[in-house]
N, C-alpha and C positions, 0 to 999 in steps of 0.2 A: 504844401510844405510850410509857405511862412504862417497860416492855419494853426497848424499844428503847436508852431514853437509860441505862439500870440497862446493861445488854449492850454500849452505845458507852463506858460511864464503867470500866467490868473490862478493854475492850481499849486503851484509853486507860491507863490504870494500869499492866496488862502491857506495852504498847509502854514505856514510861519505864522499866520494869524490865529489861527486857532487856537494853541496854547493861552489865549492870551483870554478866550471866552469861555474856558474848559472849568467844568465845576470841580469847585473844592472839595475831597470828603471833608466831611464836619467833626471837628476836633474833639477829644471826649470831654474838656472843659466846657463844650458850647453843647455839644449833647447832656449831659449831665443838668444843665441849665435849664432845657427845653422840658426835659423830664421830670425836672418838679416841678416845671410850670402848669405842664399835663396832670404832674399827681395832684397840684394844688385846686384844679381846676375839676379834676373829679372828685374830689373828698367836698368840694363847696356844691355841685349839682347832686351829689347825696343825701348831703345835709340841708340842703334847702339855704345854703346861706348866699344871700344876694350880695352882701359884702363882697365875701371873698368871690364871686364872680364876675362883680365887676372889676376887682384889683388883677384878675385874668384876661380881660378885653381891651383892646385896643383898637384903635382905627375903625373900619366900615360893620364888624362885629361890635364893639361898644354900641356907635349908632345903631344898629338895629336892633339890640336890645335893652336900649337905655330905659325908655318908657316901661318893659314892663317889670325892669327888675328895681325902678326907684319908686313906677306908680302902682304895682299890682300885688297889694297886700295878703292877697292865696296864692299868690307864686310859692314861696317859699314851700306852704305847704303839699302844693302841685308838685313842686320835685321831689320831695320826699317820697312821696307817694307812688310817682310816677317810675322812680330809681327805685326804690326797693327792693330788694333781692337779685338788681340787677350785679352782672361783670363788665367789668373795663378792662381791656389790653387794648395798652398801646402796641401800634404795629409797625409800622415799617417811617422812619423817618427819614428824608431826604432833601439835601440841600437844595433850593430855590435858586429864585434870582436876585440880585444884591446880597444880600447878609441874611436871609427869610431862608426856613425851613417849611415843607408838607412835613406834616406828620400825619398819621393814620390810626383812629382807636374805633376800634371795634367795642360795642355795647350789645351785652344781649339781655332780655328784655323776657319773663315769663309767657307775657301776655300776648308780644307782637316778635317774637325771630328776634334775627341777630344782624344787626347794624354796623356798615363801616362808613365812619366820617371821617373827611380830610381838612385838616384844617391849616390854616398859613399862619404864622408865627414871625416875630420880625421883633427884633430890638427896637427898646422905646428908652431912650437913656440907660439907664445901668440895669433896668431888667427887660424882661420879654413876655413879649404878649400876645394873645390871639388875636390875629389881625381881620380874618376872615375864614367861614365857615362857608367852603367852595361848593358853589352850585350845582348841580344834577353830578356829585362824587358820591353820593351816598348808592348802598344798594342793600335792597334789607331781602332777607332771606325768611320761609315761614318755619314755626317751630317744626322742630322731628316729632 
C-alpha cells in the first residue's frame, strides 16, 4: 500500500511537470518566417547562387559547407545543373527543442526519384537559419 501511494505521488508530480516540457504549435508569424527562409534557400540552390546560400546557413550546416560554396568555382554551375527541372515541396514542419524547427522538403530529381530532407532551422538574431541538414533523414525513392 505505502508502494502504491510513494508510485501515485512521482506520477502526480510528473503529470504537473509536464505542461511545462510540452511543445509549442508554431505560431503562423514563426511559420511564415521559416517558409521564406525555405523559399529563399530553394530559389538560391536553383540558381546556383552561393550567395544567397550561405545567407540561408547557419551553425554546423554553414561549417560544412563553407569550403565549397566560398572555394568551389563550378558549384554554382553544379547546381544549376544538377536542380534543373527539378520540384521542391516543403512538407511537414514541426517545432523542435528550444526555439528550432524540423522542416521537411521534398525534391524530386528527373534523373535520381524523389528525395525527403529534414532540416533543423533555429533563430540566429532577427532572422533564421538552417542550422543542420539531419543525418540518415533522408530517403530517396526510384523514378516511376
Amino acid at each position: 500500500m505505502r508502494i502504491r501511494k510513494q508510485c501515485l505521488g512521482v506520477l502526480l508530480v510528473l503529470a504537473m511537470a509536464l505542461p511545462a516540457f510540452a511543445v509549442q504549435p508554431l505560431s503562423s508569424a514563426k511559420l511564415t518566417r521559416v517558409k521564406a527562409l525555405l523559399n529563399r534557400h530553394i530559389t538560391a540552390l536553383r540558381s546556383g547562387d552561393v550567395t544567397g546560400l550561405k545567407s540561408t546557413l547557419g551553425g554546423d550546416a554553414y561549417r560544412e559547407y563553407k569550403t565549397l560554396l566560398e572555394q568551389n568555382t563550378e558549384y554554382p554551375d553544379f547546381l544549376r545543373d544538377y536542380y534543373k527541372g527539378a520540384s521542391f515541396q516543403i512538407g511537414e514542419i514541426t517545432p523542435g527543442i528550444d526555439d528550432d524547427v524540423i522542416a521537411q522538403v521534398k525534391i524530386s530529381l528527373a534523373s535520381s526519384g524523389t528525395t525527403v530532407t529534414r532540416l533543423r532551422l533555429a533563430p540566429d538574431g532577427s532572422e533564421w537559419k538552417i542550422i543542420a541538414i539531419l543525418p540518415g533523414e533522408s530517403s530517396t525513392k526510384a523514378p516511376q
